[in-house]
N, C-alpha and C positions, 0 to 999 in steps of 0.2 A: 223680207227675204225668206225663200224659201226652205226647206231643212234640203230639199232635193237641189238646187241650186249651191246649197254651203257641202253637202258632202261630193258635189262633181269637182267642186274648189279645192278638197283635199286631195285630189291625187291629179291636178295638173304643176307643173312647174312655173317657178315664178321668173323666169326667165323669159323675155318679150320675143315673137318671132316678125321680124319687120326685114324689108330689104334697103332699109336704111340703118349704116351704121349710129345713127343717133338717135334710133329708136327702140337701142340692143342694151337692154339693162337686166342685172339680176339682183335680187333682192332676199335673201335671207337670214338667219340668226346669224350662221355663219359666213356670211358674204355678201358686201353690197359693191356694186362694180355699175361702171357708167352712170350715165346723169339720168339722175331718175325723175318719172314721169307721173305725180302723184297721182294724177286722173285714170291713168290705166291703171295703176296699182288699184284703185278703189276698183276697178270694173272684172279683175283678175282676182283681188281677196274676195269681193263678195261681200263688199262693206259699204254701206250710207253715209253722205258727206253730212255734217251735222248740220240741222236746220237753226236759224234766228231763234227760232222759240224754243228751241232746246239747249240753246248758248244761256239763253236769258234766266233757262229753270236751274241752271247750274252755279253755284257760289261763286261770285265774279272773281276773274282771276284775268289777267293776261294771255297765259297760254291759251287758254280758250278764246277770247273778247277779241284777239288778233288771228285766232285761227292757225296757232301751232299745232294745235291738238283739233285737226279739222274733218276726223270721220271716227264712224264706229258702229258698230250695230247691237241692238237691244237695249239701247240707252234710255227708253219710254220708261222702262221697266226699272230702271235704276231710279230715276228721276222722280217716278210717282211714288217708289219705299221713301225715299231720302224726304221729299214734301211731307207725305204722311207720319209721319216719324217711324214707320216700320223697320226692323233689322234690312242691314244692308250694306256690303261689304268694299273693299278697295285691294287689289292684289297688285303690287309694284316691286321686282324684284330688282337684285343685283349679282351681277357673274364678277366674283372678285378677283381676278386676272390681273388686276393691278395697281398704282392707287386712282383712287375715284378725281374725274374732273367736271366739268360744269356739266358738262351734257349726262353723265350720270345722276346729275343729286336733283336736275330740275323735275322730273315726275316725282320724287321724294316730297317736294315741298307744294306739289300741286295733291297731291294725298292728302298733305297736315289740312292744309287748306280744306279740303272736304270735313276733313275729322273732325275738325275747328265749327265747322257751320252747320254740318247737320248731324254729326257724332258717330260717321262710319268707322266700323272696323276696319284697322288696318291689317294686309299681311303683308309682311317682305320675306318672302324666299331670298336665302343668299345657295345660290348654287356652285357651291367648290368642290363639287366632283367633276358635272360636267366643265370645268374649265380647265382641272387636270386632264382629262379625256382629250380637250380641243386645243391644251394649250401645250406649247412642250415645256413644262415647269414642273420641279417638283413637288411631293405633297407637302415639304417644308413652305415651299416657295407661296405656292397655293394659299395655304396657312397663316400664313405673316400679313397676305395680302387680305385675308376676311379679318383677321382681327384688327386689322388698322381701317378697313371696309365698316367696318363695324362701328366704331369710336367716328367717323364722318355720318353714320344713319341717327347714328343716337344723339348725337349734334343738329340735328332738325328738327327737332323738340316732338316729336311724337308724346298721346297718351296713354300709359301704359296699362291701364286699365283697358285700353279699347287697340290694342298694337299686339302682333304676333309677331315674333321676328325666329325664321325656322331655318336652321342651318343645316342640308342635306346629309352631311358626317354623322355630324352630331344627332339629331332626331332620325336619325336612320330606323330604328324602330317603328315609328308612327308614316315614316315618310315610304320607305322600301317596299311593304307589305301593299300599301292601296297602289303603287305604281305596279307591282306583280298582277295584281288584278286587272288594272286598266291596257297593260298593256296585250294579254289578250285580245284585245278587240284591236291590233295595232298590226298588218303586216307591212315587212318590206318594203314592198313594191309603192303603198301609202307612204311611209318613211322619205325610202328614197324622191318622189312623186312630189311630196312638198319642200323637204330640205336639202335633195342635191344627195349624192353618193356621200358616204361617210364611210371615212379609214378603218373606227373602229367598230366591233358588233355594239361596245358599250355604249357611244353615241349614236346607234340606231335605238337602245332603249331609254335614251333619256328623255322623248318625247312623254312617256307613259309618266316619267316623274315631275315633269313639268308641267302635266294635265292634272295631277298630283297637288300641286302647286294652287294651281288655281280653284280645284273644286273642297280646301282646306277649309274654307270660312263657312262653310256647310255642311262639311259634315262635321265640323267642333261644334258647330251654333245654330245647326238646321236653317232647312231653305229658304233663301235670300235673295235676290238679286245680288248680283257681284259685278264689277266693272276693274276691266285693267287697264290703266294708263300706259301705254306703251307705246317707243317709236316703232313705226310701220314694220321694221324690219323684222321685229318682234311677234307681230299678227299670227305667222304659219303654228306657233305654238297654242294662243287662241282657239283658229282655225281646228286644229287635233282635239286639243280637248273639248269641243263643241258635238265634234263626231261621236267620239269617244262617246260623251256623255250621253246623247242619244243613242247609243246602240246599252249602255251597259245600267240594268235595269239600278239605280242610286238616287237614295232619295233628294236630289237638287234641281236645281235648275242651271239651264246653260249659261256661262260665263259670259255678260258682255266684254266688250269693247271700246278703249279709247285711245286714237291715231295719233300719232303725233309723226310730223315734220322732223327731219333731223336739224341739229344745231349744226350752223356750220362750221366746216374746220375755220382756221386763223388765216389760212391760203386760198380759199374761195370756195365755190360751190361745194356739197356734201357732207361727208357724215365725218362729226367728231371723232377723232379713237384715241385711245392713249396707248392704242399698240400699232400705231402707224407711224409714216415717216411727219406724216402734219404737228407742230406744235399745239399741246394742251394745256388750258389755265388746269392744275392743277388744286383741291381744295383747302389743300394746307400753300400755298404760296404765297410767300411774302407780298408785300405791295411793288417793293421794286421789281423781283421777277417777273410779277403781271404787268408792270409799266414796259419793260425791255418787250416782252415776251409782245406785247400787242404793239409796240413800236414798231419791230425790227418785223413783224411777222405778219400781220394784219392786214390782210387785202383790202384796199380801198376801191371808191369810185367815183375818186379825185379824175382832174386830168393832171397831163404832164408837165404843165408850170403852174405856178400860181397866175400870173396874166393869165393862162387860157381858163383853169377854174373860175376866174373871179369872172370870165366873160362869158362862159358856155356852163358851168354851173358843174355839182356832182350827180352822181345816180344811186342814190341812197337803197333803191333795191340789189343791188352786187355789193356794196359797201358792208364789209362785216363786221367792223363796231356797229353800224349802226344796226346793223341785222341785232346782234348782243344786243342793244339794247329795245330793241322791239318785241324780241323772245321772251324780256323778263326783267331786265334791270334799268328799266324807264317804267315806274308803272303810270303813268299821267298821259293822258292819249293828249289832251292836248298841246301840254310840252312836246310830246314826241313827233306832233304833226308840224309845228314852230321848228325843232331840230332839223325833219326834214325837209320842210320847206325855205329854210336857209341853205341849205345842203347844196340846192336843185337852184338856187338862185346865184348861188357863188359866194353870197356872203360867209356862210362857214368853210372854213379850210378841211382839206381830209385830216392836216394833224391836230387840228380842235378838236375833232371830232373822234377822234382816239383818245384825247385827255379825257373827254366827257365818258366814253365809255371805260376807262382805266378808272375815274372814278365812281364812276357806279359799281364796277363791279368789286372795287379795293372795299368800298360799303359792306358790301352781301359779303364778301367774305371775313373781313374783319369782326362779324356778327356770328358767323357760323363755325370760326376759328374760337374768339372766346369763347362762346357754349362748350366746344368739344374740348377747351383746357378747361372748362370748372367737370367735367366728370372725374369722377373718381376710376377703381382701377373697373377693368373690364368686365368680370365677372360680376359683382357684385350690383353695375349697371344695366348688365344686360341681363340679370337673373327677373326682374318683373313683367318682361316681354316675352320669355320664356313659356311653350306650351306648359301648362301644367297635368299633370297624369291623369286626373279626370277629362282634362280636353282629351286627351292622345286616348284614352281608351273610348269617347264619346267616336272619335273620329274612325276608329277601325272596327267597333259597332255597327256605326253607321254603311262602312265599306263594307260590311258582310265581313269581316276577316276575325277569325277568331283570336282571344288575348289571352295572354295569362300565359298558365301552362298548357293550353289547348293547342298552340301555336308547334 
């Protein structure tokens, strides 16, 4: 892809123009609406479907091997540091608006996964400014919700030796300064052009800090390949800081990319949220919760009796347990092809096939729940993933921004 091709990408809208309404979708950080149509989103972001052999250079994982996480670009570059043993980074963030559910923590754990196999740096931005900005909550409210945000990230077993975890409040010092910078190279009309009109001026500048976000693991630890797992809707912030970083002379390289599919809601097609009307597994949820919750809510693709299932079969692609468990909580491809090919023959029932996935995922969570009861209190856990003062001065060095009392 071309840099002239990726900066014409920044200033069109991700909004489709078709004269069909089922070809009318919008897709941004803040707003996804209609059914979305992954293949044009790649040909509008300005992104590469991932190849086989770039599945294959990647630490097997599910989300990749089924093609959750099914586009991105500069991923050569990620692929050939991570083989080589060269530094090389992973930037996976969280907006703590509320408490975290499945579809939040799965690029968490496809992260560890990298850490685990070839020993990438982690960073997790948590962004609780912009979520005061976008959300109408207080900064208490905000507050409550990263540190319980927090005690869920550090329950996925990161290494803290190799983990940044940068809280926009709080590192405001290290964080504020490089966004001042960056966003110079940032107008309006770009703003508006990738993310859609915004209410406040502050979230027209929180692209600059989110660019911010990403170019962290470089200028702490000099230049790297960096790759961010994000779902799609997430890309326009990519997208910015790719521009950005091309135009603003810093000694990095451009952030890759990695796409991912949304999870779907419990009611059918699209994007998980836990600030919509759709039901969320939540991360602290009991097992019964999750049993009700995928009972009573869980769109199947059962038919309307049993006789007609057992004679005309199900359709395991609209089926959203079975979706859940093709996402990530089946990892055995060939169990999962035996699940659905019982599915599509009639022999498995749609409410079998709800138990099956109630207990896969009562598994993942009961494993993710204990971790997050052995930590201790907050502070004292999250103090080793904590920039330390030589990073944050290495990084605003880096950014040209003067420290100290020169500031």
């Amino acid at each position: 892809m071309t840099d002239s091709r990726e900066t014409a990408d920044t200033t069109e809208t991700t909004r489709t123009d078709s004269s069909s309404p089922a070809d009318q979708f919008t897709v941004t950080p803040y707003a996804v609406d209609g059914e979305i149509d992954y293949e044009k989103l790649l040909e509008r972001f300005g992104a590469n479907r991932l190849t086989d052999e770039q599945i294959e250079r990647f630490p097997d994982h599910p989300l990749l091997r089924r093609r959750t996480f099914y586009a991105g670009r500069d991923v050569d570059k990620y692929l050939e540091a991570a083989a080589a043993g060269d530094p090389h980074a992973i930037v996976t963030g969280r907006g703590p608006s509320g408490p975290m559910h499945l579809g939040h923590v799965l690029p968490l754990y496809l992260a560890k996964r990298f850490q685990w196999k070839t020993g990438a740096t982690v960073y997790i931005p948590l962004s609780d400014d912009e979520k005061f900005l976008a959300k109408d909550q207080s900064f208490d409210a905000i507050g409550e919700h990263t540190r319980e945000n927090l005690h869920d990230i550090l329950a996925v077993g990161f290494d803290p030796d190799r983990t940044r975890i940068v809280i926009d409040t709080a590192d405001a010092d290290v964080v504020y300064p490089i966004a001042v910078r960056l966003a110079k190279h940032l107008t309006p009309a770009t703003v508006e052009a990738v993310y859609g009109e915004q209410d406040t001026v502050g979230l027209q500048f929180y692209p600059a800090v989110q660019a911010t976000h990403l170019l962290l693991p470089q200028l702490v630890a000099g230049r790297q390949p960096t790759l961010v797992p994000i779902a799609i809707d997430q890309d326009p912030h990519v997208r910015i800081c790719r521009d950005v970083a091309a135009k603003e002379a810093l000694p990095v390289e451009k952030p890759g990319a990695l796409l991912g599919r949304f999870l779907p809601s419990l009611d059918g097609p699209g994007k998980m949220s836990s600030s919509g009307d759709a039901p969320s597994i939540e991360l602290t949820a009991d097992p019964e919760t999750v049993a009700e919750t995928i009972r009573t809510h869980a769109y199947t693709g059962g038919r309307a009796t049993i006789e007609e299932h057992r004679k005309k079969g199900g359709d395991p692609t609209v089926d959203v347990p079975f979706q859940y468990l093709r996402y990530f909580f089946e990892s055995d491809d060939a169990e999962l092809e035996r699940i659905a090919a019982d599915y599509r023959s009639g022999d498995l029932l749609s409410g079998e096939l709800k138990e099956l996935a109630i207990e896969r995922i009562t598994e993942f969570l009961d494993e993710h729940q204990r971790r997050r009861a052995e930590l201790g209190s907050l502070e004292a856990e999250l103090d080793p993933f904590r920039l330390t003062d030589g990073e944050q001065r290495r990084a605003l060095e880096r950014a040209g921004v003067p420290t100290g009392l020169d500031r």
